[in-house]
N, CA, C and O atoms as a CHARMM CRD file, in Angstrom:
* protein
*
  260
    1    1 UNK  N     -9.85000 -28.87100 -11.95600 PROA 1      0.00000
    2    1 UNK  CA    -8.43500 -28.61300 -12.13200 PROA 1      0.00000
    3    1 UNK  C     -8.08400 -27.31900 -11.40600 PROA 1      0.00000
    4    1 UNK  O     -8.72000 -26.27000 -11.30100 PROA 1      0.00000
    5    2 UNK  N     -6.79500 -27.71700 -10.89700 PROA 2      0.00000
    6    2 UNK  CA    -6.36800 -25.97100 -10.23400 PROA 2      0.00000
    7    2 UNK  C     -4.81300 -25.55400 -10.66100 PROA 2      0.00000
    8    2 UNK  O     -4.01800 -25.90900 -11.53100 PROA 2      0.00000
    9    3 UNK  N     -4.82000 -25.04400 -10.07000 PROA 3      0.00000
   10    3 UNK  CA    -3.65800 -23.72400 -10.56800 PROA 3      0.00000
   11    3 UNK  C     -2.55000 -24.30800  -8.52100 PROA 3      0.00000
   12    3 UNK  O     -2.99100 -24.08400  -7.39400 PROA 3      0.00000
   13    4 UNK  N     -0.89300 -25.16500  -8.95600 PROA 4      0.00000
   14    4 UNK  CA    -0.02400 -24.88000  -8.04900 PROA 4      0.00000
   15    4 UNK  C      0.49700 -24.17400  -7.79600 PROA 4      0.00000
   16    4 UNK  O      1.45900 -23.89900  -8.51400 PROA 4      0.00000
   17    5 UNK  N      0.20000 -23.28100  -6.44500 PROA 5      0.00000
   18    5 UNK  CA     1.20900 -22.19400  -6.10800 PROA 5      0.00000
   19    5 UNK  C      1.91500 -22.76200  -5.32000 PROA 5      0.00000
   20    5 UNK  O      1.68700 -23.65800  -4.50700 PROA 5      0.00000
   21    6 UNK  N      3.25500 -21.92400  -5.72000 PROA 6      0.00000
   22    6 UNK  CA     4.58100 -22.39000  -4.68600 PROA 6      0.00000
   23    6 UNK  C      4.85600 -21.13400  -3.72700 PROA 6      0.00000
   24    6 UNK  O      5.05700 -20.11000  -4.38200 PROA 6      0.00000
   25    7 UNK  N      4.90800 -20.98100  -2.51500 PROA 7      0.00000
   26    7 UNK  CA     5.05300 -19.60300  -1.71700 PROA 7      0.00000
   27    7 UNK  C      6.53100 -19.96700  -1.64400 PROA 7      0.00000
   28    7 UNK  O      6.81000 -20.82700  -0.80900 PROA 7      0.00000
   29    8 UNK  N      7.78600 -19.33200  -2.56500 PROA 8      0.00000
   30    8 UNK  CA     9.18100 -19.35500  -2.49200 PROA 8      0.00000
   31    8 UNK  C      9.51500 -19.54600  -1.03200 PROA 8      0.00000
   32    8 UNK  O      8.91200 -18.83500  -0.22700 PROA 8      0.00000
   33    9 UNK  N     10.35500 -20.37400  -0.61400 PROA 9      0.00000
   34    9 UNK  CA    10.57900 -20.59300   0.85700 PROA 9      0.00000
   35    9 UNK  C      9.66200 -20.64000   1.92800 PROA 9      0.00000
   36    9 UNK  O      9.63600 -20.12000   3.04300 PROA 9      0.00000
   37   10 UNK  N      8.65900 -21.66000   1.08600 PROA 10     0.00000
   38   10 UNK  CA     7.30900 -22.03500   2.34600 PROA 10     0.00000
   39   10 UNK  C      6.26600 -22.98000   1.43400 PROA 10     0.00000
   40   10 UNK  O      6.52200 -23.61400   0.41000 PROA 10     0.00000
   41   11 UNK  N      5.36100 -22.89000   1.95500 PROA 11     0.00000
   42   11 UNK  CA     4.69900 -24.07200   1.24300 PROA 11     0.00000
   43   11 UNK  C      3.65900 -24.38400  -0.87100 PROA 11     0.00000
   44   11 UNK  O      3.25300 -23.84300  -1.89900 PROA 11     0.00000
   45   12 UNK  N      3.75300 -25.06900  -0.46000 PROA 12     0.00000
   46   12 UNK  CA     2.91400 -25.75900  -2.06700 PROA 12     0.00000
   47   12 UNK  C      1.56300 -25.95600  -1.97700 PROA 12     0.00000
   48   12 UNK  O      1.32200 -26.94900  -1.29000 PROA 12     0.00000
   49   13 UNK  N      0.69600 -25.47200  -2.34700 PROA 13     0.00000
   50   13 UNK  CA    -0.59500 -25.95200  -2.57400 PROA 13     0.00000
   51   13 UNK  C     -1.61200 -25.27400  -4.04500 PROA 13     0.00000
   52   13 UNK  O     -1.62500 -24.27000  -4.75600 PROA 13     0.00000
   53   14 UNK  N     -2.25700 -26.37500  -3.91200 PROA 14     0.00000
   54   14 UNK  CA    -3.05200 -26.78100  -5.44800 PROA 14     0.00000
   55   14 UNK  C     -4.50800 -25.68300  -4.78500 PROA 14     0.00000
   56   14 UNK  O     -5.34700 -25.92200  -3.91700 PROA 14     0.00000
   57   15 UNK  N     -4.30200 -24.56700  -5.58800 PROA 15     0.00000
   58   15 UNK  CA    -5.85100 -24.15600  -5.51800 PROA 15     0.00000
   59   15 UNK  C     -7.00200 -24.47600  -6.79400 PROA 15     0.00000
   60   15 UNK  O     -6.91400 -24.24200  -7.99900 PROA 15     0.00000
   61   16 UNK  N     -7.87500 -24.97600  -6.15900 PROA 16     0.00000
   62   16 UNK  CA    -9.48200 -24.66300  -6.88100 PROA 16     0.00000
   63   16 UNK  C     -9.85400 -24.07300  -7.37000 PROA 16     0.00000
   64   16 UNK  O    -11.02400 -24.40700  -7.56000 PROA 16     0.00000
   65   17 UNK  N     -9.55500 -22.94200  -7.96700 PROA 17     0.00000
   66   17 UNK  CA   -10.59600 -21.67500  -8.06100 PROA 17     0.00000
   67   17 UNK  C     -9.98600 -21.41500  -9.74200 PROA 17     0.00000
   68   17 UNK  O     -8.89400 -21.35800 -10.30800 PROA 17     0.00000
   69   18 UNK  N    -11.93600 -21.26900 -10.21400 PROA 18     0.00000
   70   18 UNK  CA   -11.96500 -21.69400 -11.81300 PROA 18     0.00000
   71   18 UNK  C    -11.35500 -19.99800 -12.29500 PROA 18     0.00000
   72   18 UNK  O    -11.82500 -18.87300 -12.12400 PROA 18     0.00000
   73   19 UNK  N    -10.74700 -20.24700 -12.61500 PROA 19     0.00000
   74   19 UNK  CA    -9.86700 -18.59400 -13.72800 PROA 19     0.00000
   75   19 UNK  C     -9.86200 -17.92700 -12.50500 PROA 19     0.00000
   76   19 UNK  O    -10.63600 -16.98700 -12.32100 PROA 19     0.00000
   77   20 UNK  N     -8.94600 -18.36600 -11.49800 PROA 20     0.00000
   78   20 UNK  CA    -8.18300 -17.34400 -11.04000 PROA 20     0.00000
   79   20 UNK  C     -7.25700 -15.81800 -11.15100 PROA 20     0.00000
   80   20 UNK  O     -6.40900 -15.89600 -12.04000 PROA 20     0.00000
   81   21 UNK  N     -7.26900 -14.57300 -10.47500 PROA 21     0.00000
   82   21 UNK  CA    -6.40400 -14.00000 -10.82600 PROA 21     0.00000
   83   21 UNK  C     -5.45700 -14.08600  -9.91100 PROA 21     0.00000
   84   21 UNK  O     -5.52100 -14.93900  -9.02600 PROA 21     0.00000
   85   22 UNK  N     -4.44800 -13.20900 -10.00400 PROA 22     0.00000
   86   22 UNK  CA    -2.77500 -13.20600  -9.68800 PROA 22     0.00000
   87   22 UNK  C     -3.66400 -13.16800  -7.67100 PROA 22     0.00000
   88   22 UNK  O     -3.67700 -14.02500  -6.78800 PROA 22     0.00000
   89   23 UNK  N     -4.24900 -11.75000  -7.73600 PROA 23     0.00000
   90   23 UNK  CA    -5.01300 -11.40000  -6.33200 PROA 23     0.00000
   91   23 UNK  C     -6.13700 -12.85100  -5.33000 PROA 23     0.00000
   92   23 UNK  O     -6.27400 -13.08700  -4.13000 PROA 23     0.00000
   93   24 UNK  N     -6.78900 -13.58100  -6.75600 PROA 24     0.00000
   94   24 UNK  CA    -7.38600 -14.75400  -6.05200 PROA 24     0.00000
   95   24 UNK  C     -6.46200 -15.57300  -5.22200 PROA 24     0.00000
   96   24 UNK  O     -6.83300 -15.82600  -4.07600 PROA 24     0.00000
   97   25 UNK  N     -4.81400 -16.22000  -5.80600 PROA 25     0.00000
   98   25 UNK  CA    -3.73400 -16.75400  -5.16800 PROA 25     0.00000
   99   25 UNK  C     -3.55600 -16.16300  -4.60400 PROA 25     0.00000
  100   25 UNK  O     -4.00800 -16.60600  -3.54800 PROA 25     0.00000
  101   26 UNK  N     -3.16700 -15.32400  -4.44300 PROA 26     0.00000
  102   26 UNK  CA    -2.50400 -14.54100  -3.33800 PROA 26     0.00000
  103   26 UNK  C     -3.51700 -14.59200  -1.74200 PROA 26     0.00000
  104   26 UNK  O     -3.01900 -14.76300  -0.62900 PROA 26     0.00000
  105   27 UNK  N     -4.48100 -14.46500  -1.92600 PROA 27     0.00000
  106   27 UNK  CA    -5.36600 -14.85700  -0.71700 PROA 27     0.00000
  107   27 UNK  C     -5.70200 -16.08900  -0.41800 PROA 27     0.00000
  108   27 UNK  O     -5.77800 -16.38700   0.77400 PROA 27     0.00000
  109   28 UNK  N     -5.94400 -16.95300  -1.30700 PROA 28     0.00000
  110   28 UNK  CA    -6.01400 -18.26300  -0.98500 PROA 28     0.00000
  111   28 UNK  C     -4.63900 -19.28800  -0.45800 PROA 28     0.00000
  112   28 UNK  O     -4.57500 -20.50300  -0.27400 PROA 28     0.00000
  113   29 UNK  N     -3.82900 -18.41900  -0.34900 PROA 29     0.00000
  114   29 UNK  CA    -2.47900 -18.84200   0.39500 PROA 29     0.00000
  115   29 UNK  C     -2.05000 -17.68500   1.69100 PROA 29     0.00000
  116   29 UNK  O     -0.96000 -17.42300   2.20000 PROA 29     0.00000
  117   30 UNK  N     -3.12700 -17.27200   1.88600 PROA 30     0.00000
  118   30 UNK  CA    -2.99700 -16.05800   3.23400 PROA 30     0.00000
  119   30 UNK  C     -2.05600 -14.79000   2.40600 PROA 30     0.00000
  120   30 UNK  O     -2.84100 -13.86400   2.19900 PROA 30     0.00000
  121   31 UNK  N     -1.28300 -14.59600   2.10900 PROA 31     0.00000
  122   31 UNK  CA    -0.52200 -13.16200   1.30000 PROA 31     0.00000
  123   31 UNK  C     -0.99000 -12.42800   0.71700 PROA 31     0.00000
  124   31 UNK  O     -1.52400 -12.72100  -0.35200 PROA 31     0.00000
  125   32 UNK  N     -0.96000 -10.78800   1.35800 PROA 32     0.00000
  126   32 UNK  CA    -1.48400  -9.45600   1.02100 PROA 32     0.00000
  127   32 UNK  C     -0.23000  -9.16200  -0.41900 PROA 32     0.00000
  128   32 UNK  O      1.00000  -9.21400  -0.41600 PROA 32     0.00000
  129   33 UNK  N     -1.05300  -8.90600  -1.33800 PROA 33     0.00000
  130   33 UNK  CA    -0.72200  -8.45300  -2.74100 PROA 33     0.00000
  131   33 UNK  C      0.10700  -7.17200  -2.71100 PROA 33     0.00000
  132   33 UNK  O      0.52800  -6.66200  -3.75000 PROA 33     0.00000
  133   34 UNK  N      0.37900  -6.55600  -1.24100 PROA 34     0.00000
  134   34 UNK  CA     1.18000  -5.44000  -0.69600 PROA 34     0.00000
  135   34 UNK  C      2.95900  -6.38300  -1.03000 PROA 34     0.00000
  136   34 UNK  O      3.90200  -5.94500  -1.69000 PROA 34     0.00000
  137   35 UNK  N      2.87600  -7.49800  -0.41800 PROA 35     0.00000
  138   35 UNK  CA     4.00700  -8.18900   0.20300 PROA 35     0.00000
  139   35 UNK  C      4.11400  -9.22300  -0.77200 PROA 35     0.00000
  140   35 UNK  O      4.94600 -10.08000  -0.47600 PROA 35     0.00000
  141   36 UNK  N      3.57400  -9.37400  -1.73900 PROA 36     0.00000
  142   36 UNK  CA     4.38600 -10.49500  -2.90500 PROA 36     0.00000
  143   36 UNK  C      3.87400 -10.01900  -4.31900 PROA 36     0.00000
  144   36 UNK  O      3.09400  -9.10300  -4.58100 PROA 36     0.00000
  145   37 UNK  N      4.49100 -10.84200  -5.10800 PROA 37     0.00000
  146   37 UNK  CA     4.05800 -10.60000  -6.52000 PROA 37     0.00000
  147   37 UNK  C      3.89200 -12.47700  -6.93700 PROA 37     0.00000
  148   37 UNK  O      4.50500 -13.39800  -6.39600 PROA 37     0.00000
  149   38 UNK  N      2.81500 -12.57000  -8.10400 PROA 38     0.00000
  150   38 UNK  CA     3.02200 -14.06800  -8.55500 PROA 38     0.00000
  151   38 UNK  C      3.85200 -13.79100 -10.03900 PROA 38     0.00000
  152   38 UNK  O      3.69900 -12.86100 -10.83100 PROA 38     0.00000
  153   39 UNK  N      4.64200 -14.77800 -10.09100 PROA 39     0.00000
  154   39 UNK  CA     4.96100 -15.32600 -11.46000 PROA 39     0.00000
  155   39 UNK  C      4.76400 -16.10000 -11.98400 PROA 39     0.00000
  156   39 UNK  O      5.04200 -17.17600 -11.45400 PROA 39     0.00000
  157   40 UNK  N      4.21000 -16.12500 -13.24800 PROA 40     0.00000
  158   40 UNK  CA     3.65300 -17.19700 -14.34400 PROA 40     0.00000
  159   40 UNK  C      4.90100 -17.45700 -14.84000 PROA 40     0.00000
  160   40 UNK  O      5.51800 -16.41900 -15.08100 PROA 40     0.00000
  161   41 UNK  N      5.66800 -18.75400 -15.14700 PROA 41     0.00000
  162   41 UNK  CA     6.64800 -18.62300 -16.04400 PROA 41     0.00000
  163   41 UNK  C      7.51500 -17.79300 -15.80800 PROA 41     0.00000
  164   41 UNK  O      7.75200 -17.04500 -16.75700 PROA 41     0.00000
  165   42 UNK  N      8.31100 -17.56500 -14.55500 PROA 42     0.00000
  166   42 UNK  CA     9.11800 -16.50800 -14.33100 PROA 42     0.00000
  167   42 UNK  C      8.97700 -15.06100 -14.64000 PROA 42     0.00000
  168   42 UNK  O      9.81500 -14.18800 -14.41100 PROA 42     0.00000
  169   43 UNK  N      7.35400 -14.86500 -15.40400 PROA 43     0.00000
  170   43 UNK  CA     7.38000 -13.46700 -15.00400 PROA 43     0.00000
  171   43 UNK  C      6.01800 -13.00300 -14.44200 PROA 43     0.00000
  172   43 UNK  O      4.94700 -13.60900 -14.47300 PROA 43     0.00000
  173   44 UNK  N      6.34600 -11.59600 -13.84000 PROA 44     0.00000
  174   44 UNK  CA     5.27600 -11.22900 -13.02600 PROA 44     0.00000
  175   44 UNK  C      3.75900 -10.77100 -13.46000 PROA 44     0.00000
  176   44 UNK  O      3.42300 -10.12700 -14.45400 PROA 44     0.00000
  177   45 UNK  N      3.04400 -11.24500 -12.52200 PROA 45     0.00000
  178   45 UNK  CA     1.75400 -10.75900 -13.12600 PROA 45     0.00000
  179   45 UNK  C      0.63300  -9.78900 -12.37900 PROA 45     0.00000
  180   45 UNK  O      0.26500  -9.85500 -11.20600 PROA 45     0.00000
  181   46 UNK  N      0.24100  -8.95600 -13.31700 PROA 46     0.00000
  182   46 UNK  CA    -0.50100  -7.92700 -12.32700 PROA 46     0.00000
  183   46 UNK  C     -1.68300  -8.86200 -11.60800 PROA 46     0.00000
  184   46 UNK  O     -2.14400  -9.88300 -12.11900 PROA 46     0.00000
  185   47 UNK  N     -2.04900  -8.35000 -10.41700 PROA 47     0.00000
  186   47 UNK  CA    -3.29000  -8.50600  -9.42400 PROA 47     0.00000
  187   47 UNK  C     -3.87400  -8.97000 -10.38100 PROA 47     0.00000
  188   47 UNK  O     -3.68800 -10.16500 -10.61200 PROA 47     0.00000
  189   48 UNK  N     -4.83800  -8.14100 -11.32400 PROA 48     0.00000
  190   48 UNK  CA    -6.31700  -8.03800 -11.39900 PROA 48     0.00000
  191   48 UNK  C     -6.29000  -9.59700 -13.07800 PROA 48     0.00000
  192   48 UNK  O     -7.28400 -10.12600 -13.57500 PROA 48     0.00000
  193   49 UNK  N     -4.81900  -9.84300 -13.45000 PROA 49     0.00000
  194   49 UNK  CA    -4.94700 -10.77300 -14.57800 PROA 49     0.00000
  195   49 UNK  C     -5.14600 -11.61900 -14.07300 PROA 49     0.00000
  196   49 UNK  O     -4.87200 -11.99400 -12.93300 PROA 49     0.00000
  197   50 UNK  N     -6.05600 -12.36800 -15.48400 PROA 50     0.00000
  198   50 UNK  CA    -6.26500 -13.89600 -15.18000 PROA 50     0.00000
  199   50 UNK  C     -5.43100 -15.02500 -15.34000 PROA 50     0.00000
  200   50 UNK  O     -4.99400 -15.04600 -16.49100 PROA 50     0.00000
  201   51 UNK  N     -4.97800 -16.10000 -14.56400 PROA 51     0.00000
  202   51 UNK  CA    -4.27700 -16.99700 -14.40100 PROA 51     0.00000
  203   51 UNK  C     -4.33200 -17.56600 -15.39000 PROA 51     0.00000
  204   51 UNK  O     -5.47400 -17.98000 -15.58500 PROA 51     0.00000
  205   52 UNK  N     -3.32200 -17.93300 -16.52600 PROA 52     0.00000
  206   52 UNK  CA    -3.39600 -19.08400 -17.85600 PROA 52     0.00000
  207   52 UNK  C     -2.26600 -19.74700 -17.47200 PROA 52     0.00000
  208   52 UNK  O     -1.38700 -19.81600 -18.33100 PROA 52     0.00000
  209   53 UNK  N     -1.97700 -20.42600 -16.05400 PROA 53     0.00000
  210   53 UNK  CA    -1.03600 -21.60500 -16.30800 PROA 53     0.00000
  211   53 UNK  C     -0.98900 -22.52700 -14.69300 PROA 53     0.00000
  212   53 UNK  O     -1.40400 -22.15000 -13.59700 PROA 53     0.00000
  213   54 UNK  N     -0.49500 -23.49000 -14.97700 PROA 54     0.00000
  214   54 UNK  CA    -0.88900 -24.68400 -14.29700 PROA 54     0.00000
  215   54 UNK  C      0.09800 -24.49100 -12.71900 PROA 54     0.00000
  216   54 UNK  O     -0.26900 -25.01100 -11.66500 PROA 54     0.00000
  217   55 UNK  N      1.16100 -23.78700 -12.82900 PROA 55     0.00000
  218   55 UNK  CA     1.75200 -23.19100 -12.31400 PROA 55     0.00000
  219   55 UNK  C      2.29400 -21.78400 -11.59300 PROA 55     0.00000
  220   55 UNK  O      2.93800 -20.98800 -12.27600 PROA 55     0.00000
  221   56 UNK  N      2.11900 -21.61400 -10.73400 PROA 56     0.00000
  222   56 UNK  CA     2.80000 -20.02800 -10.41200 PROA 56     0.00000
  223   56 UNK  C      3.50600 -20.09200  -9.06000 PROA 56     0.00000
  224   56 UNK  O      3.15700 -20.92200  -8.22000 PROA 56     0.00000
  225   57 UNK  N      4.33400 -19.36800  -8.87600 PROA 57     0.00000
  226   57 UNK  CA     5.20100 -18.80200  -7.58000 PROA 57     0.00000
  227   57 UNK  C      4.91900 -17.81100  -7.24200 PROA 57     0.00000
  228   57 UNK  O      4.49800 -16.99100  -8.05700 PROA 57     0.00000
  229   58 UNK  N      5.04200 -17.51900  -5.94100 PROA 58     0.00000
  230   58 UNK  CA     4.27400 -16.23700  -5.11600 PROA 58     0.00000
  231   58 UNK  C      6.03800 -15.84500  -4.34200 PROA 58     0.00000
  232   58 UNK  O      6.72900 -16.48900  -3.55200 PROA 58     0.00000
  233   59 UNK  N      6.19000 -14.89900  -4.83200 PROA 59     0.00000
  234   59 UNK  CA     8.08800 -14.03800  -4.10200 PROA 59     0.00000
  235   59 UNK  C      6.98100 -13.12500  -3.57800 PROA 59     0.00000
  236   59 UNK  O      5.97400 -12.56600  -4.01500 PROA 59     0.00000
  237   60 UNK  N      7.65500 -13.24400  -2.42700 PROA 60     0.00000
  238   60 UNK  CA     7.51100 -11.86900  -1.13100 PROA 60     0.00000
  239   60 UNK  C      8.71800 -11.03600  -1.54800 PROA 60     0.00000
  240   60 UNK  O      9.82500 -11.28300  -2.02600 PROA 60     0.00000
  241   61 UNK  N      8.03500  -9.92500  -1.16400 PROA 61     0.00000
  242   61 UNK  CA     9.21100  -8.77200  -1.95300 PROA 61     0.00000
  243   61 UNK  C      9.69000  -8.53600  -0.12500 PROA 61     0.00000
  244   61 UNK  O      9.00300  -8.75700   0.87200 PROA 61     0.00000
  245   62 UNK  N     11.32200  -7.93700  -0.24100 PROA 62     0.00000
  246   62 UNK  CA    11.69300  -7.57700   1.13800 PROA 62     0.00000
  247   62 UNK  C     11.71200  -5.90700   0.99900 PROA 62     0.00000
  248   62 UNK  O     12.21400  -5.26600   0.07600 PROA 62     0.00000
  249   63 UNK  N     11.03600  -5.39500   2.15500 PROA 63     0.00000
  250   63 UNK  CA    11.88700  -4.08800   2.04000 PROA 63     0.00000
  251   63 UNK  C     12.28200  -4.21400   3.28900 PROA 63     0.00000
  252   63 UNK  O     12.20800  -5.22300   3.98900 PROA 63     0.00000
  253   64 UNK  N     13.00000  -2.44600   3.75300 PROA 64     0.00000
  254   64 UNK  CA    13.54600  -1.88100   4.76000 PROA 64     0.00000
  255   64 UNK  C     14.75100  -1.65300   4.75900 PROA 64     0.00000
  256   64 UNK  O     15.29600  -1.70900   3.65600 PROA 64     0.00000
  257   65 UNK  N     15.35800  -1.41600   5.61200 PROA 65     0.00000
  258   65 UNK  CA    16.88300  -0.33000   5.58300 PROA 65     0.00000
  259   65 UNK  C     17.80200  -1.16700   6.40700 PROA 65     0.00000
  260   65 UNK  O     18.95100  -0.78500   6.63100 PROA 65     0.00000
């Protein structure tokens, strides 16, 4: 069983990886943990926690001026 990440305005994919954290998604969909955050359930979760849901979204944060 895996954990769907949705990259908000880009693609969907089902990762593998048994008790993932927020930082495991985030690389297994190419995205530096600099440039997004995941949400469980609409809210955010630090890097280093472990994944408890079947679902998450990965928002790229924007900066600059």
């Amino acid at each position: 069983m895996g954990v769907v990440v949705e990259v908000v305005g880009g693609e969907t994919r089902e990762i593998g990886i048994e008790t993932p954290t927020a930082a495991d998604l985030l690389r297994a969909v190419d995205v530096s943990p600099h440039e997004a955050t995941v949400l469980a359930e609409g809210r955010p979760v630090p890097d280093d926690a472990v994944i408890d849901a079947d679902r998450v979204q990965v928002l790229r944060l924007v900066t600059g001026g």
